[in-house]
N, C-alpha and C positions, 0 to 999 in steps of 0.2 A: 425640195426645190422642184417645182416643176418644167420642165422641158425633155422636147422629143428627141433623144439620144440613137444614134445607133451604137448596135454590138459591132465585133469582132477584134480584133488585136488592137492594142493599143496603140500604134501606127497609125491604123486602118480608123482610129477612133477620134485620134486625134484629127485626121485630114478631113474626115467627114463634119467633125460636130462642131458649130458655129460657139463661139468666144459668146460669153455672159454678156456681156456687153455691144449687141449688135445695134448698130445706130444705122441711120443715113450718110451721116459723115463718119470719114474717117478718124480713128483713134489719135489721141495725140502720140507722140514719137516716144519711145518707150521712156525717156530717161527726163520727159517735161513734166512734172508736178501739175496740179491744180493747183492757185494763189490760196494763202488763206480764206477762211469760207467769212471770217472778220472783215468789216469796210471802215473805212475812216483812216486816222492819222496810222502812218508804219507805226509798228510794236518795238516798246521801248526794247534796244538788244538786251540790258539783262534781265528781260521779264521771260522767266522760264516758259518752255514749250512743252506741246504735248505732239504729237506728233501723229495721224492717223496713218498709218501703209497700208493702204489700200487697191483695191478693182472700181469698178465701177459703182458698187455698193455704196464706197464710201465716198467717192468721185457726187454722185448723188444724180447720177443720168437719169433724163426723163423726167427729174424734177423740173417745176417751172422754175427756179432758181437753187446756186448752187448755196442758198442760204437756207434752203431747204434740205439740206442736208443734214447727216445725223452729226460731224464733227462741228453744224452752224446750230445745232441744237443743242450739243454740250458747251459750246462757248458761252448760249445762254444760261445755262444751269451755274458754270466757274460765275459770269455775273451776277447774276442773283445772289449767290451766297458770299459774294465778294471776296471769290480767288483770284489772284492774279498772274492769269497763266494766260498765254495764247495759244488756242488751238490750230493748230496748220494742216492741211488737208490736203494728204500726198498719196491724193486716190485719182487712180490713170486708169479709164477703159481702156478692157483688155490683157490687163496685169494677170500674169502668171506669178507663184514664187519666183521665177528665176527673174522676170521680170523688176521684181519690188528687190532682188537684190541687189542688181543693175544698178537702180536707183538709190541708193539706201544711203552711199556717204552723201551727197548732196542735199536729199531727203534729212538728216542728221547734223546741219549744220544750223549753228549759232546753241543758245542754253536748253537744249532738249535737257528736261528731265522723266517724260514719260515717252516710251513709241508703244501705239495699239497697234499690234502686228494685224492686217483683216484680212488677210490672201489665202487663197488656196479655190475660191471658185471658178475661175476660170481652168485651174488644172485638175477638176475634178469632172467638167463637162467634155472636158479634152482627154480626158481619163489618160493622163499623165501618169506614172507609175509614183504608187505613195511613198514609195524610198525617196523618190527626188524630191517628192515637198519637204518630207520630212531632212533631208541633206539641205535645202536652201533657205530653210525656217531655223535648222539650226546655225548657219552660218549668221542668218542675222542677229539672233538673239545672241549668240556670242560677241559681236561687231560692238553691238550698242552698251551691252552688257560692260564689254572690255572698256569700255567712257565712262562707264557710272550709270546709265543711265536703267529707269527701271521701267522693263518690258511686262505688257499685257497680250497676253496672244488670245485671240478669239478665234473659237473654233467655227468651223464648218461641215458640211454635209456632203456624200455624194450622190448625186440621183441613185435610183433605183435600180436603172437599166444597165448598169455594168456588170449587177451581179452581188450575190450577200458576200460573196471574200472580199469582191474590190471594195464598197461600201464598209465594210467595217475596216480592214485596212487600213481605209482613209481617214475616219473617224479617231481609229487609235490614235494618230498622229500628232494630234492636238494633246490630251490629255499624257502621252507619254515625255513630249518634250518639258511641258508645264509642270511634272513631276520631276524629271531631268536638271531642270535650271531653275528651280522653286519659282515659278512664275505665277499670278493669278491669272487664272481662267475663267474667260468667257464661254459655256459651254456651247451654246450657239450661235451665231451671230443675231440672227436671224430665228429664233424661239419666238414665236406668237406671231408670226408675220409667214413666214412663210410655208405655202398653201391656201391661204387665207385669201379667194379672190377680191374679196372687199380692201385687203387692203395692200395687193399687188397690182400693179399697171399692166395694160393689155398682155405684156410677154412674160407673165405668172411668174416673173425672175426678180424685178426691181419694184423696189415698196414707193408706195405710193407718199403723200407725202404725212401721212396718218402713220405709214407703215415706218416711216422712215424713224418717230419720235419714237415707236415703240424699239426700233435698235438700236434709239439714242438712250432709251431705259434699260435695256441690258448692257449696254457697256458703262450707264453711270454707276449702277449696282455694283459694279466692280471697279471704278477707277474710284468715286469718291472715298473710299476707307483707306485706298494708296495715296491722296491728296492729303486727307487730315494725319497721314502715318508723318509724308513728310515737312508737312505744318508743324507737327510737335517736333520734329529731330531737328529742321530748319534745313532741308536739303534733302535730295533722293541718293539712296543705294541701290546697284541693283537688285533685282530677283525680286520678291517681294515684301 
């Protein structure tokens, strides 16, 4: 990912280094959603949900429309192949973990059968200590889990500049807990996008809207085989 980080403590790291999601305007208030990234009639209540928890990534800032987003790219994929799910896009600039956990029961409400867990960027520019992602990533996967509901966690990266322990650290995170709670994993959110100026916007953080279909292709690779798992059973379990 790139952006200009400073060192020093983690305090010191935090107060200095601007949130993933820097706009003009200010962020919505921590615990306000994005609408579905879907337009038209409301979704029937019992038509099962997918749920993205997201940062601004999946918020889809900077895009010209939040239908350009990667959760309004997967809803095109569920229609095409005539699933009938709705995708709900509960991606907040600015979202930390603790942030999306704030949000998670509300986030969680009506027939969720999928959450794509996509946090952790903003506490990896903020170089947040990886114990606390890793403490508020499991709190939710537990949360949703405890519903039935079945969690994809996708992972993330941390810049470079904190240093090779904090970076791996952080990176363990992801693959530890996904082993932890049998979840499928997303290994990056952001594989083949990111560093890629062509297909990142001015602030080399948020994909463009080229970049955005390609991390609508790394989380389909992995949610459709969990769609057709619960097409044969007729309903989701958690974990995978």
């Amino acid at each position: 990912m790139a952006a200009s980080l400073a060192c020093g403590s983690p305090s010191e790291r935090s107060a200095s280094v601007p949130p993933l999601d820097t706009s003009t305007a200010p962020p919505p208030a921590v615990d306000e959603a994005l609408p579905s990234p879907t337009e038209g009639p409301a979704p029937d209540p019992s038509e099962g949900r997918i749920v993205v928890l997201g940062d601004s990534l999946t918020a889809g800032l900077g895009l010209p429309t939040v239908a350009d987003s990667f959760p309004s790219v997967l809803q095109e994929r569920l229609k095409t192949k005539g699933l009938k799910y709705h995708v709900v896009n509960a991606g907040v600039s600015g979202d930390t973990s603790a942030g999306g956990l704030t949000r998670l029961r509300s986030a969680l409400d009506g027939n969720v059968r999928v959450l794509i867990v996509a946090l952790g960027g903003n506490d990896a520019l903020r170089g947040l200590p990886p114990e606390e992602l890793k403490r508020n990533l499991s709190t939710i996967i537990e949360r949703a889990q405890a519903r039935a509901i079945t969690v994809i966690l996708a992972g993330m990266e941390a810049p470079p500049n904190f240093g090779q322990q904090y970076t791996a650290e952080f990176r363990a995170v992801y693959p530890v807990l996904a082993k932890q709670y049998r979840l499928r994993l997303i290994p990056f959110l952001l594989q083949g996008v990111a560093g890629d100026p062509t297909l990142n916007q001015q602030d080399g953080i948020h994909p463009t809207v080229a970049g955005a279909r390609i991390v609508a292709d790394n989380v389909w690779a992995v949610l459709e085989p969990v769609l057709d798992r619960q097409t044969v059973r007729g309903g989701g379990a958690p974990g995978s």
